[in-house]
Backbone as ProteinMPNN parsed JSONL, in Angstrom:
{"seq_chain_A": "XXXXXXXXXXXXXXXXXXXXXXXXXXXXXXXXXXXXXXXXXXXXXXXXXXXXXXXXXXXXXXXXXXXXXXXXXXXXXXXXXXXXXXXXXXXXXXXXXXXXXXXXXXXXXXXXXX", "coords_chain_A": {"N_chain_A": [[110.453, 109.249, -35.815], [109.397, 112.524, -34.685], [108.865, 114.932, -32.482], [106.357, 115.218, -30.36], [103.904, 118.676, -31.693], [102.503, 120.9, -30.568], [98.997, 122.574, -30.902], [96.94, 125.286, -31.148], [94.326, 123.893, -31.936], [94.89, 121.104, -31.408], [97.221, 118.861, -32.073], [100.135, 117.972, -33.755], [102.5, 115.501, -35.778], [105.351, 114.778, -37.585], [105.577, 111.717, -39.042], [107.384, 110.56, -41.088], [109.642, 111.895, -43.294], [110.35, 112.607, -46.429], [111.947, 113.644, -49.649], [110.398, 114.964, -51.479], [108.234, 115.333, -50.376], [105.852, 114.864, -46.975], [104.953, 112.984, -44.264], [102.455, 113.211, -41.979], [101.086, 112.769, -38.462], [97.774, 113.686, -37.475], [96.257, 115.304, -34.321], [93.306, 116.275, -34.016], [91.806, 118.361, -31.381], [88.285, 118.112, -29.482], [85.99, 119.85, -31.024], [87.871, 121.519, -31.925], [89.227, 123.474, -34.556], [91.392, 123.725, -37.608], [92.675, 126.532, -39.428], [91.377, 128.026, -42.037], [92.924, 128.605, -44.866], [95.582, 128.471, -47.286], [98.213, 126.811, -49.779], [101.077, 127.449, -51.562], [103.041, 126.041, -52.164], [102.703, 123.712, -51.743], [100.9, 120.463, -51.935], [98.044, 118.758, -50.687], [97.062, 115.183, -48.73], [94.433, 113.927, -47.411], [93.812, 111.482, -44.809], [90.84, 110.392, -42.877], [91.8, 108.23, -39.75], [90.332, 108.204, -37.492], [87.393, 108.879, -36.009], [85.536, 111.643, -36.871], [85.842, 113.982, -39.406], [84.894, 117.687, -40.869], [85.669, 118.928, -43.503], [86.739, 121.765, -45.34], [86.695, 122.942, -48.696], [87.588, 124.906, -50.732], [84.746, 126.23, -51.522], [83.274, 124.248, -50.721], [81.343, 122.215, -48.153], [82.12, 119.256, -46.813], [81.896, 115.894, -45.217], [83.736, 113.649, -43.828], [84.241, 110.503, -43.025], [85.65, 108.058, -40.683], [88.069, 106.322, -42.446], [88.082, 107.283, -45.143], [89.094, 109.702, -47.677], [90.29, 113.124, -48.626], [91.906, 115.047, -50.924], [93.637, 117.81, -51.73], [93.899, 120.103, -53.424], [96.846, 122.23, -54.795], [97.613, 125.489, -53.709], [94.425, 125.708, -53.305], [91.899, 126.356, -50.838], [91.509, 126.163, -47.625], [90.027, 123.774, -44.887], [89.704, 122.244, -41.797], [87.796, 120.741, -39.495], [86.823, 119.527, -35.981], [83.55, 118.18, -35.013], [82.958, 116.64, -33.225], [82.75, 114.971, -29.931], [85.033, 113.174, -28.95], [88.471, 113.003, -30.01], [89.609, 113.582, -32.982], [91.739, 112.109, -35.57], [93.718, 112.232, -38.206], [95.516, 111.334, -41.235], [98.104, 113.103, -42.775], [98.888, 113.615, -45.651], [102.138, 115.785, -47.521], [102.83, 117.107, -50.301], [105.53, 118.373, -52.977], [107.592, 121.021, -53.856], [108.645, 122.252, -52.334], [108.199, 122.034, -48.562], [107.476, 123.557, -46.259], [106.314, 124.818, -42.495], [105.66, 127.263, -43.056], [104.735, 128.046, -45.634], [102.122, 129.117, -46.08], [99.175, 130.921, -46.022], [96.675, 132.211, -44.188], [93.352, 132.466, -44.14], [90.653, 132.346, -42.418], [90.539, 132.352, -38.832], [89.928, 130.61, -35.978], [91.172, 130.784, -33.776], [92.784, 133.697, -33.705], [94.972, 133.413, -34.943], [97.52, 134.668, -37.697]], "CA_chain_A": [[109.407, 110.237, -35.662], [109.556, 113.623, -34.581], [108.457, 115.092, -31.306], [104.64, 116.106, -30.837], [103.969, 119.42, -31.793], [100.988, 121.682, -29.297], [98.425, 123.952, -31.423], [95.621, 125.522, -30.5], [93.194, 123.091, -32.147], [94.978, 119.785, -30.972], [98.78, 118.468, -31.957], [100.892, 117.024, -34.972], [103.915, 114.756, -34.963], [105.581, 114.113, -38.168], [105.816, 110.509, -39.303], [108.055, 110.394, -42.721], [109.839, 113.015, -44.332], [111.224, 112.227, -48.176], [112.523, 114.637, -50.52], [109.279, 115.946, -52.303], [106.769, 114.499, -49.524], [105.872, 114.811, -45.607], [103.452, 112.489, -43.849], [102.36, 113.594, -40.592], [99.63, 112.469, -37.885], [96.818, 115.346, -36.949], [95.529, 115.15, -33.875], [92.058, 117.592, -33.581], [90.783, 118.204, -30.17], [87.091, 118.004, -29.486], [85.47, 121.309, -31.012], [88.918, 122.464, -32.589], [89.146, 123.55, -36.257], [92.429, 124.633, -38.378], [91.824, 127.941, -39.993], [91.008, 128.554, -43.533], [94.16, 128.489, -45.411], [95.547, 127.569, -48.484], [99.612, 126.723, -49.248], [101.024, 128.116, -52.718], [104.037, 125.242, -52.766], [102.384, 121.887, -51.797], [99.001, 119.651, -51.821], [97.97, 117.335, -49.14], [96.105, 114.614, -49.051], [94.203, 113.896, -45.591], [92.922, 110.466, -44.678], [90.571, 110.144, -41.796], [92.028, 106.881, -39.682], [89.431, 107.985, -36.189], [86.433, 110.219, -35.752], [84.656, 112.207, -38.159], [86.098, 115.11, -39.865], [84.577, 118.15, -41.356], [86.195, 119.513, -44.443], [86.14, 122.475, -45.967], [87.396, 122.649, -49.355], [87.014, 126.092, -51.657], [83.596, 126.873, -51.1], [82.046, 122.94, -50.477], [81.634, 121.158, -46.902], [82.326, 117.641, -46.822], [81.992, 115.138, -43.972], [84.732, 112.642, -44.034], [83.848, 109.667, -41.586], [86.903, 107.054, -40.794], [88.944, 105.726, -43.522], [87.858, 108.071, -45.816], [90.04, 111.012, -47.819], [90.432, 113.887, -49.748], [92.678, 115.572, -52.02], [93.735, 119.275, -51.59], [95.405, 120.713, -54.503], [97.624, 123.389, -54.432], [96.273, 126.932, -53.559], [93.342, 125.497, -52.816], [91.455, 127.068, -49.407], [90.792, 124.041, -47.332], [90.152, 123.924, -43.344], [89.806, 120.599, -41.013], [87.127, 120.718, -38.031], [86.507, 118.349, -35.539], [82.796, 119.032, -34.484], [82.45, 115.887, -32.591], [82.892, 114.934, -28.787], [86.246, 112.639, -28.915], [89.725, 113.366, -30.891], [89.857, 113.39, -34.8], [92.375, 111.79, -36.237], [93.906, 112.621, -39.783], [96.865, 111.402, -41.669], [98.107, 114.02, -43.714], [100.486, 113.707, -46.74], [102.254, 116.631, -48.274], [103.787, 116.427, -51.362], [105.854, 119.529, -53.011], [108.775, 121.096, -53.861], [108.732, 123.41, -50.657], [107.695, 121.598, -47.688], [107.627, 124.161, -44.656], [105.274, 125.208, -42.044], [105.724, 128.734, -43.345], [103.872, 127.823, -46.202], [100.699, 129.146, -45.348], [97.949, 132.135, -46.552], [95.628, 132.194, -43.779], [92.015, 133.889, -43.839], [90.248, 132.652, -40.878], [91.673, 131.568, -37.864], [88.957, 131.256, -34.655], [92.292, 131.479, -32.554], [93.544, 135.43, -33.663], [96.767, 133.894, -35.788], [97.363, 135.365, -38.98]], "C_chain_A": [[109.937, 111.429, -34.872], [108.841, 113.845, -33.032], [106.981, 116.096, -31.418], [104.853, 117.302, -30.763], [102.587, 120.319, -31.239], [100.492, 122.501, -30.182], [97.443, 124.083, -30.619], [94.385, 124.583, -30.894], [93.515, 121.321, -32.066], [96.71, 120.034, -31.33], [99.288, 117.616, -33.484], [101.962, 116.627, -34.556], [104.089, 114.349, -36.708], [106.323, 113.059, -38.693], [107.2, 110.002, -40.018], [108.675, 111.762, -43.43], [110.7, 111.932, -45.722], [111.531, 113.51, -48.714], [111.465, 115.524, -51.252], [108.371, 115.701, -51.231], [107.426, 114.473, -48.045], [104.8, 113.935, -45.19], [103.539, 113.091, -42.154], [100.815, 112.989, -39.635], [99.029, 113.592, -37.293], [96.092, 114.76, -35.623], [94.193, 116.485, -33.613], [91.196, 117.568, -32.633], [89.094, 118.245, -30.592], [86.302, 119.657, -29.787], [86.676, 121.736, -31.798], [88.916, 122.392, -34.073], [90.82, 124.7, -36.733], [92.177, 125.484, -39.134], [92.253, 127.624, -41.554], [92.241, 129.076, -44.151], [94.424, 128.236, -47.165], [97.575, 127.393, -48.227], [100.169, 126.857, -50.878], [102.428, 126.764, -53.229], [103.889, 123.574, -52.485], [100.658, 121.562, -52.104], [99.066, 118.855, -50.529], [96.861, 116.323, -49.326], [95.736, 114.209, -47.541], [93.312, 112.372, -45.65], [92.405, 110.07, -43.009], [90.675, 108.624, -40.925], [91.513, 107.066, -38.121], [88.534, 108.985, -35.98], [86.013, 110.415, -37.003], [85.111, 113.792, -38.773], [84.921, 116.317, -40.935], [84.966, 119.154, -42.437], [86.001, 120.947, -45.404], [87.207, 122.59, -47.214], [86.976, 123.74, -50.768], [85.581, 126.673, -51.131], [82.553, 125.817, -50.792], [82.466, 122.56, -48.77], [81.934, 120.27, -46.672], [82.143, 117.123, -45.792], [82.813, 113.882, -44.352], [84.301, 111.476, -42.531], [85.382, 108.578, -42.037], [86.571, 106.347, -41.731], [88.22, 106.267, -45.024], [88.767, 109.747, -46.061], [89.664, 111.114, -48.597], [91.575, 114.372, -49.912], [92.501, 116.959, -52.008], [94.588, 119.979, -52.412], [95.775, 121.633, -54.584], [97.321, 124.765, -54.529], [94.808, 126.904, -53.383], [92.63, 125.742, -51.12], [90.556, 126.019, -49.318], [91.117, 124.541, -45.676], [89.331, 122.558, -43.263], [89.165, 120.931, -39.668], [87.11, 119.062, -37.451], [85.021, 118.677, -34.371], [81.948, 118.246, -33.52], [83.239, 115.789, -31.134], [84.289, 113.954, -28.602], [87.046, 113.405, -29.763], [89.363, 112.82, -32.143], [91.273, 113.428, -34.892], [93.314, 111.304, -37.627], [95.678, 112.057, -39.838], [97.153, 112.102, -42.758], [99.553, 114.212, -44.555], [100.602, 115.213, -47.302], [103.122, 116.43, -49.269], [103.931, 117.971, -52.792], [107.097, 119.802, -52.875], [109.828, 121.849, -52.68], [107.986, 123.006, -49.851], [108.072, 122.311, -46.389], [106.459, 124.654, -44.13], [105.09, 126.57, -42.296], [104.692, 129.019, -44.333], [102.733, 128.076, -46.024], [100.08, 130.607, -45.469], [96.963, 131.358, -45.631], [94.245, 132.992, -44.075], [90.833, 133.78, -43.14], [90.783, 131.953, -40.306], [90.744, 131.843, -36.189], [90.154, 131.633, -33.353], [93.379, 132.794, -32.601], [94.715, 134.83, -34.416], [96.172, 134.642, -37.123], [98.838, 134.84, -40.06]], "O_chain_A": [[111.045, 111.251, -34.366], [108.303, 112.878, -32.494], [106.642, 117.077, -32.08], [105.771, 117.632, -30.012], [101.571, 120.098, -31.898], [101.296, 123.365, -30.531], [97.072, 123.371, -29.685], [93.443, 124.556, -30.101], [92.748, 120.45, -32.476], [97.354, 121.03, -31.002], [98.639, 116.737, -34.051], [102.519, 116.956, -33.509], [103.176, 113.706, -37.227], [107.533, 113.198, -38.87], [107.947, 109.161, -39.517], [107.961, 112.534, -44.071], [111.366, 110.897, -45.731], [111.28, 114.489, -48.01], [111.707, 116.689, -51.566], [107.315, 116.197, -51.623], [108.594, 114.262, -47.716], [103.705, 114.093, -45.73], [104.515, 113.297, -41.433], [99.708, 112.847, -40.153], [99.689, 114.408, -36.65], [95.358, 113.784, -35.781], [94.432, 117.519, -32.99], [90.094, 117.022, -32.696], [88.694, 118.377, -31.748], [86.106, 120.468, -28.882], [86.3, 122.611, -32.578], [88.637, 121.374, -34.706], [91.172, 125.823, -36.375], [91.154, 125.216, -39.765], [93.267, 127.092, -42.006], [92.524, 130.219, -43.79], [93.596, 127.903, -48.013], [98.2, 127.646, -47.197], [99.45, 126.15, -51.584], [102.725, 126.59, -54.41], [104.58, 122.611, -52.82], [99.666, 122.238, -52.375], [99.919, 118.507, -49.712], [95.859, 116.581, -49.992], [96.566, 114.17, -46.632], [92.346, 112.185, -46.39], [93.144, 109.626, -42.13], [89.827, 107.784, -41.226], [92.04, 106.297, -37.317], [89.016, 110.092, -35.741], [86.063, 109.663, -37.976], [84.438, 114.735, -38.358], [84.158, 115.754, -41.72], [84.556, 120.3, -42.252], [85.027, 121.026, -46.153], [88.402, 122.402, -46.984], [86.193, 123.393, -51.652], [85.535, 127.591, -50.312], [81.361, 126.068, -50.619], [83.596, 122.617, -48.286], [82.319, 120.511, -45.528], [82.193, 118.007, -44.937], [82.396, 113.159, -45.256], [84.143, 111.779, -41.348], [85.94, 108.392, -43.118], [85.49, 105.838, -42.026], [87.898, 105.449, -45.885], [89.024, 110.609, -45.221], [89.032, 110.375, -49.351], [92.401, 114.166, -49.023], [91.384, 117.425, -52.235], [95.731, 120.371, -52.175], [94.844, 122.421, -54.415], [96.728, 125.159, -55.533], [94.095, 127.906, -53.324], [93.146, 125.042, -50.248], [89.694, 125.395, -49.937], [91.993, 125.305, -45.271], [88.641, 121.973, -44.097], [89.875, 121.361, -38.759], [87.265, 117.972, -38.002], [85.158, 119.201, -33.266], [80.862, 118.577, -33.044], [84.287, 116.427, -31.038], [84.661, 114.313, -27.484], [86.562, 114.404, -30.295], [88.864, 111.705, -32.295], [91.983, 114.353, -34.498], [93.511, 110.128, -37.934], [96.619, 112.205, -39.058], [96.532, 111.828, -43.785], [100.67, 114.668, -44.31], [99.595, 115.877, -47.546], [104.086, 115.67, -49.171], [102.973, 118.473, -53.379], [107.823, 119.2, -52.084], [111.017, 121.935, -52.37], [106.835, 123.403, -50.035], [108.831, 121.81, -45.559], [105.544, 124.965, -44.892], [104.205, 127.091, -41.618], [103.87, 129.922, -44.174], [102.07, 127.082, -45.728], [100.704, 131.478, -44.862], [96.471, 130.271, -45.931], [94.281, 134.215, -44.217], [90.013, 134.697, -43.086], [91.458, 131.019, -40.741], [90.824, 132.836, -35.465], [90.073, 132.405, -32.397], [94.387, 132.96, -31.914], [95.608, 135.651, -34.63], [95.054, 135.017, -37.476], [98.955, 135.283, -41.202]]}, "name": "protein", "num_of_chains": 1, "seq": "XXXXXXXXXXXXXXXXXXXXXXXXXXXXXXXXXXXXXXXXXXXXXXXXXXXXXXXXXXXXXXXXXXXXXXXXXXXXXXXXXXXXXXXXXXXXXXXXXXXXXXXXXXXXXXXXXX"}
């Protein structure tokens, strides 16, 4: 494994790398949400394994409660809240011929990136 990584809406650490595919663990502080995104060279698939996630996924909401996932397919504008009082916990596969954190078309972001 890899060494945790600090964002503004909690921390990742990834698990697994392979050749087309990344798995990684999400942690999402209490209140924190990843901004509105999409990623033009992978998918992900996110499975909630603590807490309750709130999904956003094109233009639908979802509520994901533990051990429950979705499916984010590629260019698809998708964001990950956590709008409850403990840590959310997501395992998140990527899978793709270009696996970097560069990867990334934001268009909101409550913490000013871009």
């Amino acid at each position: 494994m890899t060494s945790i990584v600090s964002k503004p809406w909690g921390s990742f650490q990834v698990i697994e790398e392979g050749e087309k595919y990344m798995v990684k663990k999400i942690i999402v502080k209490p209140k924190g949400k990843l901004s509105l995104q999409s990623h033009e060279h992978r998918s992900e698939h996110w499975v909630v394994v603590k807490g309750r996630a709130q999904v956003t996924l094109n233009d639908d909401i979802k509520i994901l409660e533990t051990n429950e996932s979705i499916f984010i397919p590629l260019q698809a504008k998708h964001s990950l809240a956590n709008n409850e009082l403990e840590d959310l916990v997501v395992i998140e596969v990527w899978h793709g011929n270009i696996l970097e954190e560069e990867d990334i078309k934001r268009y909101e972001d409550i913490y000013g990136r871009e």
